[in-house]
Backbone as a chain_set.jsonl record, in Angstrom:
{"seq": "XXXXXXXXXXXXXXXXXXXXXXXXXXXXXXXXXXXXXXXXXXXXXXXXXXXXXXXXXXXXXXXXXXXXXXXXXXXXXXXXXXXXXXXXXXXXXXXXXXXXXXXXXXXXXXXXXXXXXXXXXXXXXXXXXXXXXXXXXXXXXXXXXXXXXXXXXXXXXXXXXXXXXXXXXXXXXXXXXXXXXXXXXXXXXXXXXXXXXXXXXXXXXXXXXXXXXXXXX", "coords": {"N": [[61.584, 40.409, 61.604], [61.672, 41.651, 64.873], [61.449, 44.895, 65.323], [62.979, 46.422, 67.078], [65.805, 45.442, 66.659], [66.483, 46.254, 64.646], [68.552, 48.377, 64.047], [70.624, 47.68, 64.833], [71.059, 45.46, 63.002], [71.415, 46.901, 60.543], [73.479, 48.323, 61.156], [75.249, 45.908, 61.157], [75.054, 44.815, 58.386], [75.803, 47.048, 57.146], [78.726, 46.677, 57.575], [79.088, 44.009, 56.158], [78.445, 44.712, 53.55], [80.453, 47.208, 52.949], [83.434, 46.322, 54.337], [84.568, 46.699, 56.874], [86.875, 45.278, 58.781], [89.35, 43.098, 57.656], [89.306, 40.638, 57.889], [86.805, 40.328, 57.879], [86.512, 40.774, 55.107], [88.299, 38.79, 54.198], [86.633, 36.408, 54.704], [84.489, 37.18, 52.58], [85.512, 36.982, 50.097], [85.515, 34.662, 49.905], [83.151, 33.252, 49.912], [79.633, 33.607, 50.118], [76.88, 35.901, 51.109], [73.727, 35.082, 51.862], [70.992, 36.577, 50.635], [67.816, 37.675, 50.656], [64.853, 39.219, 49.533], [67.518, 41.285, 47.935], [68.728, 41.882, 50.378], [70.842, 41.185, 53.178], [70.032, 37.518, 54.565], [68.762, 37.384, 58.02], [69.756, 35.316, 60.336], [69.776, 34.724, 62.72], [69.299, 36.926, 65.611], [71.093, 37.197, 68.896], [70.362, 38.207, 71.794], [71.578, 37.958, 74.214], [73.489, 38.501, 75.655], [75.532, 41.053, 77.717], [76.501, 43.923, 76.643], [76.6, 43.507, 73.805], [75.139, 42.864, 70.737], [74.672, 40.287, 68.679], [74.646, 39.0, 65.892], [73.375, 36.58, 63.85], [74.052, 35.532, 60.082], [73.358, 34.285, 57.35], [74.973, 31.997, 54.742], [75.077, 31.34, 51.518], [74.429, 28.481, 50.477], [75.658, 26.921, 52.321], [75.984, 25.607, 55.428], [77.012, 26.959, 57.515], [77.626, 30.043, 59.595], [77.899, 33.537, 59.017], [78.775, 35.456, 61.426], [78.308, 38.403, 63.126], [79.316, 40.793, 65.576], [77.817, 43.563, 66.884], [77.301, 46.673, 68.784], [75.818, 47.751, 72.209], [75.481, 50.001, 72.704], [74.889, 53.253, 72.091], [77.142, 55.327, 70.108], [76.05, 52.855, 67.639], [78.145, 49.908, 67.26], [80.24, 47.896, 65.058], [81.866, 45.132, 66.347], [83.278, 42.708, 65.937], [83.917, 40.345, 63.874], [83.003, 36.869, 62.82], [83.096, 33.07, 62.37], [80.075, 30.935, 62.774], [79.344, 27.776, 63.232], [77.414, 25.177, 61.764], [75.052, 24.152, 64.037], [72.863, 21.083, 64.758], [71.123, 19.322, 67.353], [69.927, 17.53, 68.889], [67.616, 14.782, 71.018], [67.925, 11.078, 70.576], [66.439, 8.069, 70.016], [66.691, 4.358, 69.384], [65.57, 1.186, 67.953], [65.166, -1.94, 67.472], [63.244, -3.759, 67.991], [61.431, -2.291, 69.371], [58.399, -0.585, 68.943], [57.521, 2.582, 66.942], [55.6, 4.041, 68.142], [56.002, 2.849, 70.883], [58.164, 3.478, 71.981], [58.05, 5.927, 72.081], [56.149, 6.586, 74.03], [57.008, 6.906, 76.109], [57.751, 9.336, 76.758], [57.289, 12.67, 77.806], [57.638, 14.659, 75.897], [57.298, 16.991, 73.701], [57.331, 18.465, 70.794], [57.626, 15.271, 69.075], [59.124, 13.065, 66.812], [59.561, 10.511, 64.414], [59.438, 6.925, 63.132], [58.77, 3.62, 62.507], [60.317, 0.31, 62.731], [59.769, -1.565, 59.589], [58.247, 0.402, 58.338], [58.027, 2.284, 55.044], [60.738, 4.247, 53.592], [60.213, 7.234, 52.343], [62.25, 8.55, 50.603], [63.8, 6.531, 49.104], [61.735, 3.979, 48.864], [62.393, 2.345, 50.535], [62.704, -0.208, 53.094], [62.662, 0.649, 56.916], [64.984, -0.544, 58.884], [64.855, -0.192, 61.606], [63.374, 1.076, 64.546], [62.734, 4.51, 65.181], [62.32, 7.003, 67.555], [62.348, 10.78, 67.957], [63.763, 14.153, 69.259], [63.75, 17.217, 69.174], [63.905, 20.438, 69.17], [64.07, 22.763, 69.148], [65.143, 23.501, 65.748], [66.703, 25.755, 64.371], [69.721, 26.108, 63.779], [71.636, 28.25, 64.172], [73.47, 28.596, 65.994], [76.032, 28.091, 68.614], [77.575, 25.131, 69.467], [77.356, 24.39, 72.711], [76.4, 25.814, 73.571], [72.904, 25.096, 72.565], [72.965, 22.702, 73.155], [73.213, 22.574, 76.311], [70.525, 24.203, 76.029], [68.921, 22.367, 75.047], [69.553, 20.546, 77.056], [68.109, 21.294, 79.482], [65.414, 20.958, 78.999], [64.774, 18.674, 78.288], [65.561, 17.825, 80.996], [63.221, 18.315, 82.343], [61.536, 15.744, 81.776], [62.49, 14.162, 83.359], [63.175, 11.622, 84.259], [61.417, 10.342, 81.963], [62.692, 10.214, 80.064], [64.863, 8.502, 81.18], [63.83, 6.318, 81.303], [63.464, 5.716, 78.816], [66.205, 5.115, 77.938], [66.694, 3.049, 78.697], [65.649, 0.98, 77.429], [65.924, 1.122, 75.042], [68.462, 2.265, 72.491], [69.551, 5.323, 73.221], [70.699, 8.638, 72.981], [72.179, 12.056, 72.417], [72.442, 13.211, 69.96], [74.469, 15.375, 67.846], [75.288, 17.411, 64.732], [77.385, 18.63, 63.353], [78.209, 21.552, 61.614], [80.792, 22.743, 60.142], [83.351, 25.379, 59.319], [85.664, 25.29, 56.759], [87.979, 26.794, 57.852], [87.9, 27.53, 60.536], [88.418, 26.998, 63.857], [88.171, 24.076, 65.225], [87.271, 22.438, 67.818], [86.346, 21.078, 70.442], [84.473, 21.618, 73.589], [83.496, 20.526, 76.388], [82.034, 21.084, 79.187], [82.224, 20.207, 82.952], [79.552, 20.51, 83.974], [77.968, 19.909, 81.864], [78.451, 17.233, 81.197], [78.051, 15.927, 84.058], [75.196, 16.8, 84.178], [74.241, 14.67, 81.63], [75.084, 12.502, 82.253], [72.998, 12.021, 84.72], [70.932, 11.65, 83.023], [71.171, 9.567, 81.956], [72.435, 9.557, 79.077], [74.303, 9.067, 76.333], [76.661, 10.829, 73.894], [76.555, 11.5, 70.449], [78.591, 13.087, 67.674], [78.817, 14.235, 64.953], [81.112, 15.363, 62.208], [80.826, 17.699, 59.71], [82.898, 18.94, 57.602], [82.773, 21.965, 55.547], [82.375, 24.268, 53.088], [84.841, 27.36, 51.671], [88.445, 27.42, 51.835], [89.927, 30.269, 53.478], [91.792, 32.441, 51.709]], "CA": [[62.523, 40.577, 62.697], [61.834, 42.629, 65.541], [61.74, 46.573, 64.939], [64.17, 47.333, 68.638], [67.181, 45.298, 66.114], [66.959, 47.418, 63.425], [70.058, 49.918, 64.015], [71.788, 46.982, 65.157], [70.982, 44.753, 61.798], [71.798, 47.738, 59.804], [74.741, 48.205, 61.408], [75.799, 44.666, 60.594], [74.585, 44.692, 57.163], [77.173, 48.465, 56.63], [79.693, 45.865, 57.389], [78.992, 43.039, 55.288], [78.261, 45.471, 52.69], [81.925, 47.379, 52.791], [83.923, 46.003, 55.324], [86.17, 47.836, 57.957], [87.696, 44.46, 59.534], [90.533, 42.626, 56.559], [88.554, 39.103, 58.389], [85.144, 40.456, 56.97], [87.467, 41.012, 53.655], [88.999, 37.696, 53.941], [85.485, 35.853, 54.456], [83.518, 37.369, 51.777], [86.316, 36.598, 49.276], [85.517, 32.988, 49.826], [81.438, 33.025, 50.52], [78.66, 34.868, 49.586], [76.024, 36.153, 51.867], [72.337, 34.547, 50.98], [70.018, 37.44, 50.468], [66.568, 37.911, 50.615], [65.138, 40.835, 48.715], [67.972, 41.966, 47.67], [69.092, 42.154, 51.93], [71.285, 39.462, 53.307], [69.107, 37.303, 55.215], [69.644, 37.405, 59.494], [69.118, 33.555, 60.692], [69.051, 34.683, 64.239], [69.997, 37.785, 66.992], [71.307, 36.67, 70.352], [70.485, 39.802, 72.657], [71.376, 37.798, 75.404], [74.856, 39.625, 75.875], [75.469, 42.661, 78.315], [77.447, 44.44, 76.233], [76.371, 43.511, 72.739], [74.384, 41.92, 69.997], [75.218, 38.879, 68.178], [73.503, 38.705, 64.525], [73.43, 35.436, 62.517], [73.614, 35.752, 58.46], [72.652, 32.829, 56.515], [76.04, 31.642, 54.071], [74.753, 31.037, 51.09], [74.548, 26.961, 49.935], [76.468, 26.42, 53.186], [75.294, 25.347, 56.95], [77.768, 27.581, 58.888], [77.242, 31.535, 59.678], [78.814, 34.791, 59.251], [78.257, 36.592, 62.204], [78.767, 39.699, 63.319], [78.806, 41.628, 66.908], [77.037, 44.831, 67.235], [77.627, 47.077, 70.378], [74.463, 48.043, 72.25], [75.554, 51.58, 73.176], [75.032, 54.233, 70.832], [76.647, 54.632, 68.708], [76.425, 51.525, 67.651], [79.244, 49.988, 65.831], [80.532, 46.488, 64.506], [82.596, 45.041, 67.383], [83.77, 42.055, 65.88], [82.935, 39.482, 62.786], [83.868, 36.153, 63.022], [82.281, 32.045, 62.144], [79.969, 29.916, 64.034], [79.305, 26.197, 62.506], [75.774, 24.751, 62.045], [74.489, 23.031, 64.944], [71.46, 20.481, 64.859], [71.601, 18.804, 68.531], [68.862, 16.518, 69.542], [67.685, 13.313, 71.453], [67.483, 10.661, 69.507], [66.144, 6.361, 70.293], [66.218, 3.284, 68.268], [65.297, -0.031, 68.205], [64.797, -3.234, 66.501], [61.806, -4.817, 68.366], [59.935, -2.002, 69.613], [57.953, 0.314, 67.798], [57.386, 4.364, 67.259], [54.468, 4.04, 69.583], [56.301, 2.068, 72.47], [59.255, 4.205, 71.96], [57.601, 7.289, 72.317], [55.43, 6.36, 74.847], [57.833, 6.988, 77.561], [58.295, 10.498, 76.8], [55.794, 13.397, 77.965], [57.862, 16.04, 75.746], [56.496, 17.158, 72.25], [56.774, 17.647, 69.326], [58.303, 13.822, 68.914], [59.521, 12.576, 65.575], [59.941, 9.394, 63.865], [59.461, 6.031, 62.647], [58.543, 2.413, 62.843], [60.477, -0.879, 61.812], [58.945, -1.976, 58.452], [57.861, 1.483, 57.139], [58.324, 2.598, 53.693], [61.076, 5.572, 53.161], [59.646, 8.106, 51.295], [63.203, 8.901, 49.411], [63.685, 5.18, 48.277], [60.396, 3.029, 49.119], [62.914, 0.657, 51.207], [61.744, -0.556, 54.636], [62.85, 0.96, 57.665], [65.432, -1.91, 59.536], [64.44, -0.194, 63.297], [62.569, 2.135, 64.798], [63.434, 5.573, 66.319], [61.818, 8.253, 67.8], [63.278, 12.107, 67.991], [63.261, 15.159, 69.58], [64.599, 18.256, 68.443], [62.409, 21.386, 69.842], [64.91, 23.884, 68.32], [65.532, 23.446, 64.653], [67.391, 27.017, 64.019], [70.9, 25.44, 63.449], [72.646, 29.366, 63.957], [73.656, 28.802, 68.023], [77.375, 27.367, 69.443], [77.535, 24.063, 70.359], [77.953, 23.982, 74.229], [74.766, 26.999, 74.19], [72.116, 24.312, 72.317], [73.48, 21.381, 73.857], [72.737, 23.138, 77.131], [69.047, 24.445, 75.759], [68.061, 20.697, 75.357], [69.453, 19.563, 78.407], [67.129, 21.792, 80.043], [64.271, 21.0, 78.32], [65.006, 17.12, 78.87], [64.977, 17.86, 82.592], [61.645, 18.454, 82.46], [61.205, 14.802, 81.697], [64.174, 12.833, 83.475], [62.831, 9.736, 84.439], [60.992, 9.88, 80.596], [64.149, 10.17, 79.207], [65.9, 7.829, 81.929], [63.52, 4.825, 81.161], [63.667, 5.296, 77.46], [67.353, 4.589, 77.576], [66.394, 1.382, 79.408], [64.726, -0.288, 76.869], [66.652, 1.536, 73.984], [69.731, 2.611, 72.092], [69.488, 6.558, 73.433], [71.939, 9.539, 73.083], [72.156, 13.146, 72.056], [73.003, 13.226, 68.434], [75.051, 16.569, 67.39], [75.955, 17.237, 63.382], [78.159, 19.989, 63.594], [78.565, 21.563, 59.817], [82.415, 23.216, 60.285], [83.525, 25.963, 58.323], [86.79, 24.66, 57.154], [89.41, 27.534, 57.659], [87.398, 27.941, 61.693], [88.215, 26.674, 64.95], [87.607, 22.645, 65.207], [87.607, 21.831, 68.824], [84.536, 20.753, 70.77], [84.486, 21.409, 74.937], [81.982, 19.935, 77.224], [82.492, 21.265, 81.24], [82.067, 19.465, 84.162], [77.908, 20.521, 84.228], [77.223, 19.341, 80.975], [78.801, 15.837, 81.63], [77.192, 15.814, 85.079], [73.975, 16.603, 83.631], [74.116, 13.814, 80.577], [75.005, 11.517, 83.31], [71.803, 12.421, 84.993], [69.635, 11.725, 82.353], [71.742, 8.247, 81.371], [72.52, 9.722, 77.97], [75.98, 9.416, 75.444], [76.595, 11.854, 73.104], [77.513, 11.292, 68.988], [78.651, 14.109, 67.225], [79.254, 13.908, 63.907], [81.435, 16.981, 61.911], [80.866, 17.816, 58.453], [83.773, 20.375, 57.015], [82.27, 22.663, 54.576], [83.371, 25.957, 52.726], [85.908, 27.432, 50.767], [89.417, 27.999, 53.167], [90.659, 31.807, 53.222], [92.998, 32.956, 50.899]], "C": [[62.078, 41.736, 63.584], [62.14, 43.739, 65.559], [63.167, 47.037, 65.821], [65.708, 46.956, 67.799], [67.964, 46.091, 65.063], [67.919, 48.066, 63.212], [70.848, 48.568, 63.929], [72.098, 46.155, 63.971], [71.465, 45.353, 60.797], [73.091, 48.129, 59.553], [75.607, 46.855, 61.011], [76.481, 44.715, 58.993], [76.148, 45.941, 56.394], [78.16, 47.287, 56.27], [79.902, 44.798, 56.098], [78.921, 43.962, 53.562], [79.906, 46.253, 52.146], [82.519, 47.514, 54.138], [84.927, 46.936, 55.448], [87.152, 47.182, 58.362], [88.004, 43.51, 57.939], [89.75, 41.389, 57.047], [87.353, 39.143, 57.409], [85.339, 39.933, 55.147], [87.746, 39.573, 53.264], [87.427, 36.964, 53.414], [84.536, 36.228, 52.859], [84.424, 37.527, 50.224], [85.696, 35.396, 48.872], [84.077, 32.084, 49.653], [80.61, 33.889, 50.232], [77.186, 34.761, 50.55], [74.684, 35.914, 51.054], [71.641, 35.985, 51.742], [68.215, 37.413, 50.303], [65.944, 39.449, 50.135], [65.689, 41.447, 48.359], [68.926, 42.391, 49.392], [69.401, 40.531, 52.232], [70.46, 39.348, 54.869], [69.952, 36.91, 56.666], [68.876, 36.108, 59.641], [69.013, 33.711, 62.247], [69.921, 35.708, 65.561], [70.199, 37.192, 68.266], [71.607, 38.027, 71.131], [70.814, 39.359, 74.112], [73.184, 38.699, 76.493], [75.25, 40.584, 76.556], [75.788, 43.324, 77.223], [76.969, 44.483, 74.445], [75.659, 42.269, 71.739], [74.719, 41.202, 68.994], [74.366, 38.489, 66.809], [74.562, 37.803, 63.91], [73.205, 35.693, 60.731], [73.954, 34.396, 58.099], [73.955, 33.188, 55.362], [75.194, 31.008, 52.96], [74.897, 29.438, 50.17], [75.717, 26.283, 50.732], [75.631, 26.412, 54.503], [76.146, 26.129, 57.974], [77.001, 28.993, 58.313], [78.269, 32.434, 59.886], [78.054, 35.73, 60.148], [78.887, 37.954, 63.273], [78.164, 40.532, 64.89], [78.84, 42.97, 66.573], [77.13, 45.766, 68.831], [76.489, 47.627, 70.832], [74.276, 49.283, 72.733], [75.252, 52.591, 71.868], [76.534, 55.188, 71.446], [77.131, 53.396, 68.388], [77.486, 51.167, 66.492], [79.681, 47.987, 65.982], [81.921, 46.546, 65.104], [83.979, 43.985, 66.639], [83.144, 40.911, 64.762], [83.577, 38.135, 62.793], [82.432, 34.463, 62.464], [81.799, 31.28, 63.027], [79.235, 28.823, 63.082], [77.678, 26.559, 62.754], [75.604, 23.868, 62.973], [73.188, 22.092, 65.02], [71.844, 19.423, 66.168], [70.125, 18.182, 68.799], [68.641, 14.7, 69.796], [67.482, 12.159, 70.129], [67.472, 8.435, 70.392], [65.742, 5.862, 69.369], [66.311, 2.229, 68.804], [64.972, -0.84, 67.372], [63.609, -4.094, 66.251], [61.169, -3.855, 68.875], [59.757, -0.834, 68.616], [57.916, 1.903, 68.091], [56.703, 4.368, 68.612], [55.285, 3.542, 70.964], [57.249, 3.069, 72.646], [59.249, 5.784, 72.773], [56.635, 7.673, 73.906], [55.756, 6.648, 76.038], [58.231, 8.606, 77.744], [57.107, 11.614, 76.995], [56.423, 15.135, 76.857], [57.308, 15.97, 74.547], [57.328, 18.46, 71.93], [58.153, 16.391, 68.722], [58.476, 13.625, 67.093], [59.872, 11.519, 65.182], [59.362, 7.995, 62.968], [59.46, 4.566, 62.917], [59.763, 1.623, 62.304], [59.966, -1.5, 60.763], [58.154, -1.176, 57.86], [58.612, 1.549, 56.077], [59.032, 4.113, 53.761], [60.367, 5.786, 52.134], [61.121, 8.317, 49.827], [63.764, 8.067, 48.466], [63.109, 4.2, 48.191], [61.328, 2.144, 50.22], [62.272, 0.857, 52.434], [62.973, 0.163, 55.593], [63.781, -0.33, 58.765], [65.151, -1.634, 61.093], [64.022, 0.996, 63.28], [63.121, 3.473, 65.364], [62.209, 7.052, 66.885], [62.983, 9.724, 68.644], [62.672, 13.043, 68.593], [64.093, 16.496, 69.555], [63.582, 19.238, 68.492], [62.987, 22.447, 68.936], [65.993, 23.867, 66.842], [66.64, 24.402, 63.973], [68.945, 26.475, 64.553], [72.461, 26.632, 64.421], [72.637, 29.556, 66.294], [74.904, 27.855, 68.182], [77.057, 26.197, 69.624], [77.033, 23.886, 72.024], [76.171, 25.355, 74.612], [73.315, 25.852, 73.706], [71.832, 23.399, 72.882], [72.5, 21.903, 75.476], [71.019, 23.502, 77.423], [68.292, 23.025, 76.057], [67.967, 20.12, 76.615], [67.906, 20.102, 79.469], [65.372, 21.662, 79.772], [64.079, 19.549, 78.593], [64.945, 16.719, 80.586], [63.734, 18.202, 83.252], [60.889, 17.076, 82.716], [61.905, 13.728, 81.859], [63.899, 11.641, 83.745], [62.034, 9.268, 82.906], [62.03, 9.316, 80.077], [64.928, 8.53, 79.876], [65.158, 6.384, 81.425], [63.655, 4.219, 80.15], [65.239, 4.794, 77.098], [67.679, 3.483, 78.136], [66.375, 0.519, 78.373], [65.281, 0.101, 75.327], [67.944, 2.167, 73.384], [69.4, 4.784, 72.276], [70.272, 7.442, 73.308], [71.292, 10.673, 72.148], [73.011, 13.252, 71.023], [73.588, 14.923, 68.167], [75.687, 16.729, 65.678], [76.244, 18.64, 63.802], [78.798, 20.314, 62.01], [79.999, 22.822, 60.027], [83.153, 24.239, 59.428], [85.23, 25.367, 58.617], [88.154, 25.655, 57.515], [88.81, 28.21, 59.735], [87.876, 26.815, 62.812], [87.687, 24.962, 64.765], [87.298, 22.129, 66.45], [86.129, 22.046, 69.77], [85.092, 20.806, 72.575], [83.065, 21.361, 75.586], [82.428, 20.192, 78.818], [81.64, 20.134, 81.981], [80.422, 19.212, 84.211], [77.548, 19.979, 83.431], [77.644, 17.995, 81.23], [78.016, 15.116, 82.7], [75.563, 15.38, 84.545], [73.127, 15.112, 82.3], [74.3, 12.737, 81.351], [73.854, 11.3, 84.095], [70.529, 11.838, 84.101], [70.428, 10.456, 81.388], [71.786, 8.659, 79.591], [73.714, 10.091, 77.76], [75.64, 10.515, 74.442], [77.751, 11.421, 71.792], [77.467, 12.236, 68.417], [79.284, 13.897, 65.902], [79.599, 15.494, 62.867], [81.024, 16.615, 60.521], [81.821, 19.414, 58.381], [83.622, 20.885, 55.564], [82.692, 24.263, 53.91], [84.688, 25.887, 52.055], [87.302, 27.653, 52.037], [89.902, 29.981, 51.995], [91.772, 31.727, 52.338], [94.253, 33.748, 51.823]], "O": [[62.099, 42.845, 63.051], [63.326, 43.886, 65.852], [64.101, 47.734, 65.425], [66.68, 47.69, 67.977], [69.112, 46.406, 64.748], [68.184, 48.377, 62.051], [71.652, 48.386, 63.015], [73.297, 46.008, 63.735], [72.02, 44.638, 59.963], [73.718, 48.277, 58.505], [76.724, 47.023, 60.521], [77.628, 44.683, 58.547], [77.035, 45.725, 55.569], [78.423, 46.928, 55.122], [80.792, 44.881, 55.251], [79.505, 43.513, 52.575], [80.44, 45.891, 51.098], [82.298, 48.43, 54.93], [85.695, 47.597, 54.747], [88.247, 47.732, 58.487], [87.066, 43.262, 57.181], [89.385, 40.936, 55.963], [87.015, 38.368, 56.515], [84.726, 39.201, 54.37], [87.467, 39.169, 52.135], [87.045, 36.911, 52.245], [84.012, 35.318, 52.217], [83.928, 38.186, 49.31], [85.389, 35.122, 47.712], [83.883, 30.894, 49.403], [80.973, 35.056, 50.09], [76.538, 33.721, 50.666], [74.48, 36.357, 49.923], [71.715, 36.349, 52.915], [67.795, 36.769, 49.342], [66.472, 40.54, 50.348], [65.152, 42.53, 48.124], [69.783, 43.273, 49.337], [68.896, 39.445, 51.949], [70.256, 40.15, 55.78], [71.081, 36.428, 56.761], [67.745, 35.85, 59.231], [68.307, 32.98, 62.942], [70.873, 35.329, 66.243], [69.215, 36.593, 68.699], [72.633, 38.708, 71.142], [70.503, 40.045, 75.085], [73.525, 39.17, 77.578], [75.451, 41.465, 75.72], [74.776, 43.186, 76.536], [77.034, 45.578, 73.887], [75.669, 41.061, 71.976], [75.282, 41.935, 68.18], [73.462, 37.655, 66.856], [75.747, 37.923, 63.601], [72.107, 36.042, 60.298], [74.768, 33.628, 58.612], [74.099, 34.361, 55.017], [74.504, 30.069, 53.358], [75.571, 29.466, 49.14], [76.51, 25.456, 50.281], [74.666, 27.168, 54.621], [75.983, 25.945, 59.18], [76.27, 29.191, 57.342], [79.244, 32.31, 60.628], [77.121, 36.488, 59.885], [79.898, 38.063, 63.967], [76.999, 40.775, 65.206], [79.809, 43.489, 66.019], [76.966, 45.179, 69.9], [75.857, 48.145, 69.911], [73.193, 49.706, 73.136], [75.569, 52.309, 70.713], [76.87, 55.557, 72.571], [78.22, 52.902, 68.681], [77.703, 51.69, 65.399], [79.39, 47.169, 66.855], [82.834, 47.325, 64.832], [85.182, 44.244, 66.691], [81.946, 40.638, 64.819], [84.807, 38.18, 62.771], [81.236, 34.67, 62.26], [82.474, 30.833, 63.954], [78.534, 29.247, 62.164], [77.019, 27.407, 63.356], [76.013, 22.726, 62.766], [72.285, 22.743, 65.544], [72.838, 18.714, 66.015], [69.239, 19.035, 68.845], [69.137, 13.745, 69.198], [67.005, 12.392, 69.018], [68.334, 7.862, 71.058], [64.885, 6.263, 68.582], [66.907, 2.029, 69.862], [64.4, -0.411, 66.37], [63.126, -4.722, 65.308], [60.002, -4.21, 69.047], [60.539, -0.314, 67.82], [58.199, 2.412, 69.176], [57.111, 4.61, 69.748], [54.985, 4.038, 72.05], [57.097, 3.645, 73.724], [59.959, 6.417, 73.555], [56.552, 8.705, 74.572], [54.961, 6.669, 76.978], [58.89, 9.035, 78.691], [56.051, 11.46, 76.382], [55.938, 16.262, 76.952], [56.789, 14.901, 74.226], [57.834, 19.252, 72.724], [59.222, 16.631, 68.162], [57.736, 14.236, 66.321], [60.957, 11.312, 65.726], [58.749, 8.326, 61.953], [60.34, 4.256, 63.72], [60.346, 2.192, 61.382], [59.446, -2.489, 61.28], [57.38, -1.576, 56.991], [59.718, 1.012, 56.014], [58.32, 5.102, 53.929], [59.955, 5.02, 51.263], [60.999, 8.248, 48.604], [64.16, 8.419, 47.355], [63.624, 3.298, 47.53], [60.755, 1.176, 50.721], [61.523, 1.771, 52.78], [64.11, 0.253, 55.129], [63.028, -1.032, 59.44], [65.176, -2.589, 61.869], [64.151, 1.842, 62.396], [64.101, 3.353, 66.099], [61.494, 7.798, 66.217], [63.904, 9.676, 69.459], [61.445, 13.114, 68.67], [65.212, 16.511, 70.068], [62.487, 19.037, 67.968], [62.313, 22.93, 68.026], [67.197, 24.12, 66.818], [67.404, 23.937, 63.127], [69.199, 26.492, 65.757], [73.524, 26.305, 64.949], [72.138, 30.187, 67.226], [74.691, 26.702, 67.808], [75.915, 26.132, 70.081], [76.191, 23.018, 72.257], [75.353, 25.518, 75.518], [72.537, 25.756, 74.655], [70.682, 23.093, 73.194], [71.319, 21.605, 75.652], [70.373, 23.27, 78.446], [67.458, 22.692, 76.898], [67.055, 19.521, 77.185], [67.009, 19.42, 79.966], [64.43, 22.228, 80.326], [63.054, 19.274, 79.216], [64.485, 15.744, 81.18], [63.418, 18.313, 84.437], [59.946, 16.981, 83.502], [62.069, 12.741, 81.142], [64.543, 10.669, 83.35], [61.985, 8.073, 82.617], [62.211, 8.152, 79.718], [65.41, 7.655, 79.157], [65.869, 5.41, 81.178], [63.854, 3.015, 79.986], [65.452, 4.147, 76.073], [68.798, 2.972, 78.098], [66.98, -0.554, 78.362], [65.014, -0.704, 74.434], [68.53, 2.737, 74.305], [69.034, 5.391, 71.27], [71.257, 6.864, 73.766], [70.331, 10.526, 71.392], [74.227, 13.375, 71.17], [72.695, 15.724, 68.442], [76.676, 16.028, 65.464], [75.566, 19.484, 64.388], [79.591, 19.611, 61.383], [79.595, 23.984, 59.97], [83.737, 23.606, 58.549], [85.852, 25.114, 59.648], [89.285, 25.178, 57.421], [89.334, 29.241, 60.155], [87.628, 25.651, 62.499], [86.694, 24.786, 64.058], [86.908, 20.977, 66.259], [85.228, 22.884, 69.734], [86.047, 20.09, 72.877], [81.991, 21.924, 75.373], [83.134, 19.409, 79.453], [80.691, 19.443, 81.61], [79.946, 18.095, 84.417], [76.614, 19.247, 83.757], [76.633, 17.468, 81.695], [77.436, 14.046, 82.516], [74.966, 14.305, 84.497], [71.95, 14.769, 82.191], [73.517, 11.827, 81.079], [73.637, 10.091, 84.19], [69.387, 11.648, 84.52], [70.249, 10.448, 80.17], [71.087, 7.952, 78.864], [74.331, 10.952, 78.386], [74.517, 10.98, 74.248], [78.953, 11.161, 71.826], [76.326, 12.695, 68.36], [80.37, 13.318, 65.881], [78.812, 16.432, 62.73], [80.883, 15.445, 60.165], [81.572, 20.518, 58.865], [84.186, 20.384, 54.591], [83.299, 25.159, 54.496], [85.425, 24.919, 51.872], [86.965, 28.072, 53.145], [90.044, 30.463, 50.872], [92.605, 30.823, 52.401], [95.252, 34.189, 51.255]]}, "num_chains": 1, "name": "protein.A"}
């Protein structure tokens, strides 16, 4: 991790370690922070903030995050601790009659992912009933909904008529699994730009929740 986060990670960590905020208290009743060395592991800083820094900690044998704001003034201090779900957000096309190759073929973005009709899964030898190809640039799960969502679109506008033809000739849309901590916030908003934009680039959107975790005491 970056040396410049250090105070600010540290500062986190105080917290998580013996909490000041009865929330922190509540949470770590219910969940246990995954560690690395002996140090609970950060899944990802967001310095994009005026005001303050945004550290991800990894929930141990769970897909959501305990994270914690940091203030970027000295001295620095733990603003606020609170949950953000797991997000995995990316394009995704299938088909019956055409293949990886044709599928893919329409797209100039990379790194692509997928699969033919009549391959062999690896996890149960069975055949593959249609094809799909994927794209998913940003794997790191620990980011909001409506901020990822956003990342892709932008990254998809790079290649709008790729995108626009592949949903011609195929079943297309922006797949979202959203992993839910269950005692957090459930409610999903999409503004006016992101709608606009998904309109733009002839793509629906399936979001599928999973509710995970212990609820607060």
């Amino acid at each position: 991790m970056d040396k410049k986060f250090k105070a600010h990670i540290d500062t986190a960590i105080k917290e998580l370690d013996n909490p000041t905020f009865n929330l922190t208290k509540q949470y770590l009743e219910v969940m246990k922070v995954e560690k690395e060395n002996g140090v609970p592991k950060v899944a990802r800083i967001d310095d994009k903030q005026s005001d303050s820094n945004i550290i991800y900690f990894y929930i141990k044998n769970e897909k959501f995050f305990l994270v914690v704001n940091v203030s970027k003034k000295k001295p620095f201090e733990v603003e606020w601790v609170w949950i953000e779900s797991g997000h995995r957000v990316y394009l995704t096309a299938t088909s019956k009659k055409l293949t990886y190759k044709e599928l893919s073929s329409n797209l100039s973005l990379s790194p692509l992912s997928g699969w033919s009709k009549g391959e062999i899964k690896q996890q149960n030898q069975l055949e593959y009933k249609f094809s799909r190809v994927s794209y998913e640039p940003n794997k790191n799960e620990a980011y909001g909904l409506e901020e990822k969502l956003v990342e892709l679109l932008i990254k998809l506008e790079k290649d709008t008529e790729g995108v626009r033809s592949l949903s011609k000739i195929a079943d297309s849309y922006i797949s979202i699994c959203k992993n839910q901590y269950i005692s957090a916030n459930k409610g999903i908003h999409l503004n006016m730009d992101i709608i606009s934009r998904l309109n733009n680039l002839n793509l629906e959107i399936d979001i599928d929740t999973y509710i995970c975790g212990n609820e607060l005491k």
